[in-house]
Structure formats: C-alpha cells, structure tokens
C-alpha positions as CSV (number, residue, x, y, z in Angstrom):
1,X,-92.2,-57.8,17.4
2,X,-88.9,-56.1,16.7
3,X,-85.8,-57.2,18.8
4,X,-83.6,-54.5,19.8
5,X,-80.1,-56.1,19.3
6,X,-76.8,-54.1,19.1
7,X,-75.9,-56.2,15.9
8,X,-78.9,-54.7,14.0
9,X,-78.6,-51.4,12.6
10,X,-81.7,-49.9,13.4
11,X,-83.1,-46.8,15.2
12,X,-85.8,-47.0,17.9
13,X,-87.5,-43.7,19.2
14,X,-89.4,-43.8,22.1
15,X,-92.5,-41.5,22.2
16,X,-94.1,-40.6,25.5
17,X,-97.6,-38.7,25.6
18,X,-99.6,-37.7,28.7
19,X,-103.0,-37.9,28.5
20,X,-106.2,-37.2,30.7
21,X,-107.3,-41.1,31.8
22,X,-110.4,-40.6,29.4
23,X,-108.6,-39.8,26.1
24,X,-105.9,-42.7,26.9
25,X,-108.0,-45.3,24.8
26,X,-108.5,-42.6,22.2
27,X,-104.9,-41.6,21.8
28,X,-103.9,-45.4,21.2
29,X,-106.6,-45.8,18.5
30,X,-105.4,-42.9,17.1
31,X,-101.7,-44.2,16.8
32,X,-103.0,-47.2,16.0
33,X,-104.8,-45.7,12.9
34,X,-101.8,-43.1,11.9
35,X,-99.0,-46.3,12.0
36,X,-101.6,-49.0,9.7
37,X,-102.7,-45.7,7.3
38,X,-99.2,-43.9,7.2
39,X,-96.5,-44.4,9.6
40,X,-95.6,-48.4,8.1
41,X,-94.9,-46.9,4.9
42,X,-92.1,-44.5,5.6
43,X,-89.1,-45.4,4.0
44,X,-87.3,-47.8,6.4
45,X,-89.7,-48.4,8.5
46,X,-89.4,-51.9,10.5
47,X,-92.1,-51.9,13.4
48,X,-93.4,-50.0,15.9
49,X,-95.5,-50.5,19.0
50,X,-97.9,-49.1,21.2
51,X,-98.2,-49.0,25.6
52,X,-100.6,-47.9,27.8
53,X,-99.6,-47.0,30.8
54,X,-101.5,-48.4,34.1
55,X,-102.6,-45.1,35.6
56,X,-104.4,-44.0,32.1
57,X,-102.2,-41.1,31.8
58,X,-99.4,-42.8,29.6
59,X,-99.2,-43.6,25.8
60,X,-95.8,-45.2,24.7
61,X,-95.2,-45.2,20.9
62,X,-92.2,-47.1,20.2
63,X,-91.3,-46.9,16.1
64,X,-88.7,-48.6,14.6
65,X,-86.5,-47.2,11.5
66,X,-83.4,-48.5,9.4
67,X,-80.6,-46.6,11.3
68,X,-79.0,-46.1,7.4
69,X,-81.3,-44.0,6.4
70,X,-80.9,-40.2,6.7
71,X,-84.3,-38.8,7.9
72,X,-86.1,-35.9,9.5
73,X,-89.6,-36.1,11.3
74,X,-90.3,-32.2,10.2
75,X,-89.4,-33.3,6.7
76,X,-91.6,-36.7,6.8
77,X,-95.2,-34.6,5.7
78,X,-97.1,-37.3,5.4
79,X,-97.0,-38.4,9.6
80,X,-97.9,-34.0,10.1
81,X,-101.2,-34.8,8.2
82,X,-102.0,-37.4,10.2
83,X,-101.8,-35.6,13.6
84,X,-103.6,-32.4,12.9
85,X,-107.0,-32.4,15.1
C-alpha cells in the first residue's frame, strides 16, 4: 500500500466511475485485470488501488506515478487498448 506523504515525490490520480449496481463487480475485475496485464508497467508506476463503493454505483481507481516523470494518459497507448469494449 502506497503512503501519500508530502516528502515523497509522487503523483496520485483519483478515478471515479459510475456504474449500474450489477456491472460494479465487473468494472473492478476489469481494473483489476488492466493494472496486473498493463497499467504496473508504465514507466514510474508505484501502486494503485481499487474501491467499491457501498451503494454498487462507485468504482474508485486510485494509481500512483513518480511525480518526475513527464507523462500524458492520451500518449500512454498501451492503457487505450486495454479499455476498448
């Protein structure tokens, strides 16, 4: 688990979906998947983790990055592949 610390020089998004109840458990298998098969090996990547939210309609994906490391998502081609339906 990755402490968020001002002394570390890291970046941590926070990704919120909204989901029907019934596809919460399939959205975190999903990410689940994507961060084991792709999202870990992204340059800088420290940790990231996964929350449901109580009502079913939440998914929290919390990734964390080196903050020295210049980066774009759009530019990152390899996370796109894994999202397309």
């Amino acid at each position: 688990m990755t402490t968020i610390s001002l002394s570390r020089k890291l970046v941590t998004l926070i990704n919120v979906f909204t989901v029907e109840p019934a596809n919460q458990e399939r959205l975190l298998d999903l990410l689940a998947r994507a961060t084991e098969t792709s999202v870990r090996h992204a340059p800088g990547f420290i940790s990231a983790s996964l929350h449901r939210g109580l009502d079913g309609t939440k998914v929290t994906m919390c990734p964390s990055r080196c903050s020295t490391l210049r980066w774009c998502l759009k530019k990152e081609t390899s996370l796109v592949v894994v999202f397309q339906a």
